[in-house]
N, C-alpha and C positions, 0 to 999 in steps of 0.2 A: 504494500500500500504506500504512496507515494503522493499524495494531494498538494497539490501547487495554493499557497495562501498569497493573494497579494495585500498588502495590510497597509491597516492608516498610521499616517503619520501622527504626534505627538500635538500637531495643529489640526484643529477641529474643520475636517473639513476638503482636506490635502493629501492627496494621494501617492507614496513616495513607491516605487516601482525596484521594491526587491525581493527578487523572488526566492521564498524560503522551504524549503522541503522539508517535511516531517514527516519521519520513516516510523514514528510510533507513537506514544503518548508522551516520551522521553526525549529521544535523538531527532534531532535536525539537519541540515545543512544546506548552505547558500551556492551559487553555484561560483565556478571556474572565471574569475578578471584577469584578461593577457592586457599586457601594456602594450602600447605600439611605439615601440621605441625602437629603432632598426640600428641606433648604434649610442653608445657613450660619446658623450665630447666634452672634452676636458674647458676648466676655466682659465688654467693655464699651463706654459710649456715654458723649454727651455730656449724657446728657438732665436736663433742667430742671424737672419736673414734669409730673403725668399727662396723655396726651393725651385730651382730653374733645371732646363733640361740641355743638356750639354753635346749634345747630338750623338751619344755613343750606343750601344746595344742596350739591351734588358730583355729579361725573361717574359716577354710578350705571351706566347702563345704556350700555354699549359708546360711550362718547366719541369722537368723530373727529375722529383727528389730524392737524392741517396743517400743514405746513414751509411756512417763506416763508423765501427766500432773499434777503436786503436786499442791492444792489448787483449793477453789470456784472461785478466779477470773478468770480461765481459763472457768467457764461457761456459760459468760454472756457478752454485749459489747465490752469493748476493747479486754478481755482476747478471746471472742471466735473467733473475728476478728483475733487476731492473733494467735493463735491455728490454724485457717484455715490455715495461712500463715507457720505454721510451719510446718503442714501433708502435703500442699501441696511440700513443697520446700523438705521435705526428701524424700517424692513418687521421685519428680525429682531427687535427688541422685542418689539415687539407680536404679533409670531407665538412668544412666549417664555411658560415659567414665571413670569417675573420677578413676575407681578400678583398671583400665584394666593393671595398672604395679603390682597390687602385685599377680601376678603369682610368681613371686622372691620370696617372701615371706611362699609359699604352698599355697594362700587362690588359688584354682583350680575354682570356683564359687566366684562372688563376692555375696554382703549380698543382704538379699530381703526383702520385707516390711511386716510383723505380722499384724498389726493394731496400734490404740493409745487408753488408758483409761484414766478418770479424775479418780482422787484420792481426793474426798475433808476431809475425816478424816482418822489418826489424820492430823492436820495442818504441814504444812512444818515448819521448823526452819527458825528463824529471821537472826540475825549477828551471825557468827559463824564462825571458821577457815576451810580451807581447809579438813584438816582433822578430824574433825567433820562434816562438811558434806555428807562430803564420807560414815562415819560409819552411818549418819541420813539415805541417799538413801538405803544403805545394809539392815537395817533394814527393813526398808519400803517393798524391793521385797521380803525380809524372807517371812515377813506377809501373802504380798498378796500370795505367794506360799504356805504357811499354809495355808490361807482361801481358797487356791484350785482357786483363781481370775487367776491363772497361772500355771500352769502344771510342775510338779516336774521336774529338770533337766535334768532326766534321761529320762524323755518321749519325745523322739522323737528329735529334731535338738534341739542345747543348742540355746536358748533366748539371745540376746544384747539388754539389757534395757537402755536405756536412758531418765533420769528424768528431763524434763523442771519444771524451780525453778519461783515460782511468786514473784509479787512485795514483799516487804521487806523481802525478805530475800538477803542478803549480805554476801560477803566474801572478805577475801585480798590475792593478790599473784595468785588468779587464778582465770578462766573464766570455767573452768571446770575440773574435774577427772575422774576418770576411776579404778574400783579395783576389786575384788574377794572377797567371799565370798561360805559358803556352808551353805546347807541346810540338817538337819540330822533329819531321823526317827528312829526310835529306833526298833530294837537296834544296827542295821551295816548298815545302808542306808548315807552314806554322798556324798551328790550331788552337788560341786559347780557351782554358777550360777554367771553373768556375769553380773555389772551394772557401767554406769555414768550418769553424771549430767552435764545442762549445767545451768547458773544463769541466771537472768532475766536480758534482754535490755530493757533502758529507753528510750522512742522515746523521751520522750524532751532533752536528752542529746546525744542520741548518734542512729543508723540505726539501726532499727530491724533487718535489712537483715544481718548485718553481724553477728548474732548470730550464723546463719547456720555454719559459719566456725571452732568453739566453736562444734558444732555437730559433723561437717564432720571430724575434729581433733579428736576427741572422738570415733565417728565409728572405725576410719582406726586403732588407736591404741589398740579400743578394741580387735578386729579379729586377727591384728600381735602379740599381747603378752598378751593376756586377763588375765591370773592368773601370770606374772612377770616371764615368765620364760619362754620365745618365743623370739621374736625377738626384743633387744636392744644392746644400748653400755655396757661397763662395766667400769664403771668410781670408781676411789679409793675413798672409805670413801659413797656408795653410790649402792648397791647390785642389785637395779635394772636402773642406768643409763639414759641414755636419750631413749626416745622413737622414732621412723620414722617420726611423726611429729613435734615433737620437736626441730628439727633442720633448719624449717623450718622460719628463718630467716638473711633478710641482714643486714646485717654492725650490726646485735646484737639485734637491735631496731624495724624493719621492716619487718611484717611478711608479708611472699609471697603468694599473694593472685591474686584469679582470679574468673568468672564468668563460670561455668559450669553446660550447660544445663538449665540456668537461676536460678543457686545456686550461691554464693559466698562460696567461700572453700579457703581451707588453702591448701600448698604443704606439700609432704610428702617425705624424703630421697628415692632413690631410687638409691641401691647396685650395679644395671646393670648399670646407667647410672654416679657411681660415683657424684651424685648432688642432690639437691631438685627439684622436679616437679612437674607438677601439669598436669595429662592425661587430655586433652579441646576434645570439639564437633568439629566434625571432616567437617560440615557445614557452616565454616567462611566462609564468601562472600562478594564480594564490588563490584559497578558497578557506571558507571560515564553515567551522560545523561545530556540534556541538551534544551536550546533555544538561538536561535539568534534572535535579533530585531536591526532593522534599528532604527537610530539617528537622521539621517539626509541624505543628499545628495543635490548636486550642480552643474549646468553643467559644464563639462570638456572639449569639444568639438562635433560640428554640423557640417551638413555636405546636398548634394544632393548626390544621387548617380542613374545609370540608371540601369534597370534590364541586367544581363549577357543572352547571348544568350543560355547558357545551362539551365537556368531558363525554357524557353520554350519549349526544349527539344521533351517533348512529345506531344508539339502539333500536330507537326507532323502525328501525332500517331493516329489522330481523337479523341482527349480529348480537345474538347473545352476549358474546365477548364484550361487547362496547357496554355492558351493563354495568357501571361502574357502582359498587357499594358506597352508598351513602352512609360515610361515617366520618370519625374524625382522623386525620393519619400528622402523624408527626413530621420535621420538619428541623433541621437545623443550620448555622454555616460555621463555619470554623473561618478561625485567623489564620492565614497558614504563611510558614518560612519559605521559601526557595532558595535554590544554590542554583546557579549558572555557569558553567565551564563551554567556553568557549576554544577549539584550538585554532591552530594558523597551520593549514597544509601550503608546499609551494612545490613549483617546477623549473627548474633550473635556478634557482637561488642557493649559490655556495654556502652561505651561511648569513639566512634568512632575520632580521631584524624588525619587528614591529612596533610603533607608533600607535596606540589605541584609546580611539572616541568610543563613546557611546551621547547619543544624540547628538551628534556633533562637536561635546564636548571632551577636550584632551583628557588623560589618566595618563598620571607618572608616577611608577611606580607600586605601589599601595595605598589607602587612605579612604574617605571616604565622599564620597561624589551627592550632593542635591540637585535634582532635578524637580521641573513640577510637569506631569503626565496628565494626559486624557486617563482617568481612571472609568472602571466601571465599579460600581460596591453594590452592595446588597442591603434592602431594607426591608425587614419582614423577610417574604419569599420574591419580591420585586428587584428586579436590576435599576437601578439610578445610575447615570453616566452625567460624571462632573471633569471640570476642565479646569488646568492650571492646579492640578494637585500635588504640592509637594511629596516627594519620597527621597529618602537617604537609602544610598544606595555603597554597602564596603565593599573593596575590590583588591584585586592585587595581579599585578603582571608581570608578565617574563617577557623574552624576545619572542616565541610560538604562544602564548597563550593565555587567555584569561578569565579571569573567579568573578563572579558578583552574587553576592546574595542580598537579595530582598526581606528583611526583618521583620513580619507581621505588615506590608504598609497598606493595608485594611482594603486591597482591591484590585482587582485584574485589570495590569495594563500591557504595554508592545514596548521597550526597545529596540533601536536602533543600533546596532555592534558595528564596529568598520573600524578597519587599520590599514595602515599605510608603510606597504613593506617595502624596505630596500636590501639591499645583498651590501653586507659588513665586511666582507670577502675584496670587494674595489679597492684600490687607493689609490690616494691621489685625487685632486679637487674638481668633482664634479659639477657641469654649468647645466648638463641633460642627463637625469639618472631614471635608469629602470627601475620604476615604483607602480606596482600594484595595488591597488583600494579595493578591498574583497568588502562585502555588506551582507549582513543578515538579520534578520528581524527574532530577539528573542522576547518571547509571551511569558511574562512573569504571572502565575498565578499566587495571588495573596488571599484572595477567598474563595470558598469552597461552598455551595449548596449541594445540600443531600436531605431526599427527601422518602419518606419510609417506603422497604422498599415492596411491601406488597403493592402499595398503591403503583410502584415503575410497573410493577409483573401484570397488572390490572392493564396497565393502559396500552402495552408492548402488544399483548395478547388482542386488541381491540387494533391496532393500529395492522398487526397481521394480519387478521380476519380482513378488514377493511381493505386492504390492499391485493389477499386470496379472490374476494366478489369484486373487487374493481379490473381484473383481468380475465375476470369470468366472463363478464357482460360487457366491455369495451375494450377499445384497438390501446396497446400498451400505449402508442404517443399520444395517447388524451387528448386529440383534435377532436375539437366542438361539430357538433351534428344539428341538422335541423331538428330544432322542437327542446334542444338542451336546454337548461337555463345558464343564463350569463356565468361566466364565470369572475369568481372574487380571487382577484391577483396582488397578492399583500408587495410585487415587488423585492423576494428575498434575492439575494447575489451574492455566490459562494465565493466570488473573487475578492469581496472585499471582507470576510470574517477575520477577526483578528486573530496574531500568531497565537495569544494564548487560550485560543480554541482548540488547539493541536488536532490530534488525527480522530479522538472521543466525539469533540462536538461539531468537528467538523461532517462527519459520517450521521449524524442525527440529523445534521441540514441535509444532507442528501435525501436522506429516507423522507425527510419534512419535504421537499417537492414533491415527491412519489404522493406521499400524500394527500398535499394540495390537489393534486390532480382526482385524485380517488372522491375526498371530501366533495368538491365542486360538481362531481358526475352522481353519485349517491344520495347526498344530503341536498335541501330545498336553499333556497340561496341564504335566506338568512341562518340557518344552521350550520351551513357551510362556512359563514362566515366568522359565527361565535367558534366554530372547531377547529379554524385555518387559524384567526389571532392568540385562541387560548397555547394550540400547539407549539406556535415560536416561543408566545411566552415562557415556555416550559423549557426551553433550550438557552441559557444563560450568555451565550456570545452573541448567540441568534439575534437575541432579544435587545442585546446591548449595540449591537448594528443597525438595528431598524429603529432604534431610538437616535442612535449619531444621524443615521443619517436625514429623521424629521427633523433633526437641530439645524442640520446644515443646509439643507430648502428653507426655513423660517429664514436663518440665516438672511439667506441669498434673496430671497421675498424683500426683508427689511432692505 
């Protein structure tokens, strides 16, 4: 069972359009909010001057890219554990968003995946500078291009190698480069090919994962300026300038980082948009659900009361059933407590943070929140529906989730739940961030009518019968026939019962049109009519909607 509630707002009158599912008398949920954000942009960068295009090559047309693993530890244990981890996370690169801005650039295709080889001889380099390393990797792909381990440059789409560096080898100043180099046959063959490196992460010191960024920095710079003379700054004392990702830093310090397609990457300038960004999966999601559970409850007041004569209506009618005993039947409501847990689901948020209103109004932290509510209360066995009712409402939050309980506040109203999630995962000073605003409507029950219960088994019983002889002698759709009499349309509309109807009274209006229909074909009109208003009365949201909503025509009258 799954009934769609659309529910009023807190203002008399105002229809707020969230649609809230309730799977039972307990569990909830709202549905699925994707943001449409197609990329981060940064507020700011480190950048140096404009990136211009220098007329040399780049990785145009779908680049392939090849892992080389330098050294035995990549064979065995921890190295092949993370070797898996590192084929796997650039396959997901390259099967990402992350490219889809350097069309600016000319790449017309972004790069695609070659394969990876281990390379255990010679041995990779120990401590060494940046630029020793760079010339260590150049040599290295010479070779293997010599031994034919990789196909001359000229054969077929140019190669982007990138060398993962094992344990002890070290450098200062950098986490990876990027350079050119050629390869010459004798005697007019010179073919340059394209390679970087990125150094090894130590999981006792620092996340494997973010080495990928050290990669994905590395890709982007290879393809937009592979042999230095594509697309950079032109900075004085400095021929080839900064790179498109290398700008990719706040306040100087803080590189701008994000999780794409369950990569971790670095951002890259980006010429259309004037900033650093980082293109994100375009399936961010967050959704809010929930349960209620009772605390407590006390009685608020008791009562006798006798059956109304429209109760028996159909006796009339030769439905024994509908012979309601004329006596007196008891009658009580209780005060009741609620608890509300709300959680925060999400999709693609690394590590999901929320921001939580209810009615609009922020919560931080714990404490306790006043609001004043459309309430509905009870007096006697009558629904009164009052407006502008204060309720104190205690709370407490985490990053996924939140508490509210309602302390006796003497009547059934709706909150509003909504939070405002962003991924704590970023860094670096966002100007455009992926935030989702998930919404759900929770029905806080504060009072309770219950009323004895032979007199429900009396009138169930009658409402059966009457619905058994209304299918006996008419077409189920209760279309009016010549000679019918008029039918009496009280106007009920399940779209608007409030949420804390839940799935109980909400299934009592449905059976309440079944009804309506039965009563108005059966019973003489004004019979019909005392048995269709006493029946809503009898349904406590029912009742408390058909009274909002005569407020809110008066309302609109005035």
């Amino acid at each position: 069972m799954d009934p769609r509630l659309c529910v009023i707002t807190p203002k008399l009158g105002i229809y707020l359009p969230v649609m809230t599912y309730h799977h039972d008398e307990r569990e909830f949920s709202g549905i699925w909010q994707h943001p449409d954000v197609p990329a981060l942009i940064f507020a700011d960068s480190d950048f140096r001057g404009p990136f211009t295009y220098h007329n040399g090559p780049v990785g145009g047309v779908g680049t392939p890219i090849q892992l080389v693993f330098w050294g035995s530890w990549w064979t065995g244990g921890e190295g092949a554990h993370r070797r898996a981890m590192v084929e796997a996370r650039t396959r997901a690169l390259l099967d990402s968003h992350y490219f889809d801005e350097l069309g600016q650039y000319y790449i017309t295709q972004k790069p695609v995946w070659r394969g990876s080889t281990i390379v255990t001889s010679p041995g990779a380099p120990g401590a060494v500078s940046p630029r020793d390393a760079t010339k260590a990797v150049l040599d290295l792909i010479d070779d293997l291009i010599d031994d034919d381990v990789f196909p001359d440059p000229d054969d077929g789409p140019r190669i982007g190698f990138i060398v993962l560096m094992p344990p002890g080898f070290a450098t200062t100043e950098a986490d990876g480069a990027h350079q050119h180099d050629y390869d010459w046959d004798f005697p007019f063959d010179k073919d340059n090919y394209w390679a970087g490196w990125c150094r090894y992460f130590d999981a006792a010191v620092e996340d494997p994962e973010t080495m990928m960024q050290t990669v994905a920095h590395e890709i982007v710079e290879m393809i937009t300026d592979p042999e230095l003379d594509g697309w950079h700054t032109d900075v004085a004392g400095d021929d080839t300038g900064g790179e498109i990702a290398d700008t990719a830093l706040s306040g100087g310090m803080v590189w701008q980082t994000a999780w794409v397609n369950g990569v971790n990457v670095q951002g890259y300038w980006s010429n259309k948009h004037n900033a650093c960004i980082i293109p994100i999966d375009r399936d961010y999601g967050a959704r809010l659900s929930g349960s209620i559970t009772e605390q407590s409850r006390s009685l608020a007041g008791s009562g006798l009361f006798r059956p109304e004569p429209a109760d028996s209506a159909a006796c009339s009618t030769k439905l024994p059933e509908c012979c309601i005993d004329d006596r007196g039947y008891g009658w009580s409501v209780y005060s009741v407590t609620e608890k509300a847990t709300v959680h925060l689901s999400t999709e693609r948020y690394f590590s999901p943070v929320a921001t939580w209103f209810v009615n609009g109004q922020r919560l931080i932290d714990a404490g306790t929140l006043r609001l004043t509510v459309d309430m509905d209360q009870f007096s006697g066995r009558d629904v009164v529906s009052a407006t502008s009712v204060p309720v104190d409402l205690q709370y407490s939050t985490t990053n996924t989730s939140l508490q509210i309980t309602a302390i006796s506040p003497g009547g059934n109203f709706d909150l509003t739940v909504s939070c405002a999630v962003r991924d704590d995962s970023i860094t670096g000073n966002v100007a455009t961030d992926v935030i989702a605003s998930p919404q759900v409507t929770v029905g806080i029950v504060g009072a309770v009518l219950e009323v004895e219960q032979a007199y429900v088994d009396q009138l169930s019983a009658c409402f059966t019968a009457m619905l058994r002889r209304y299918t006996e002698l008419h077409a189920p759709s209760g279309k009016p026939r010549r000679g019918d009499p008029i039918n009496y349309d009280p106007g009920l509309d399940l779209a608007v019962l409030p949420a804390y109807a839940r799935v109980r009274q909400y299934e009592q209006a449905r059976e309440a049109v079944k009804l309506i229909r039965a009563a108005n074909q059966l019973l003489d009109a004004e019979s019909a009519r005392g048995f269709i208003d006493n029946l809503l009365a009898g349904i406590p949201a029912v009742a408390a909607a058909m009274k909002r909503r005569s407020m809110t025509v008066t309302a609109q009258a005035v």
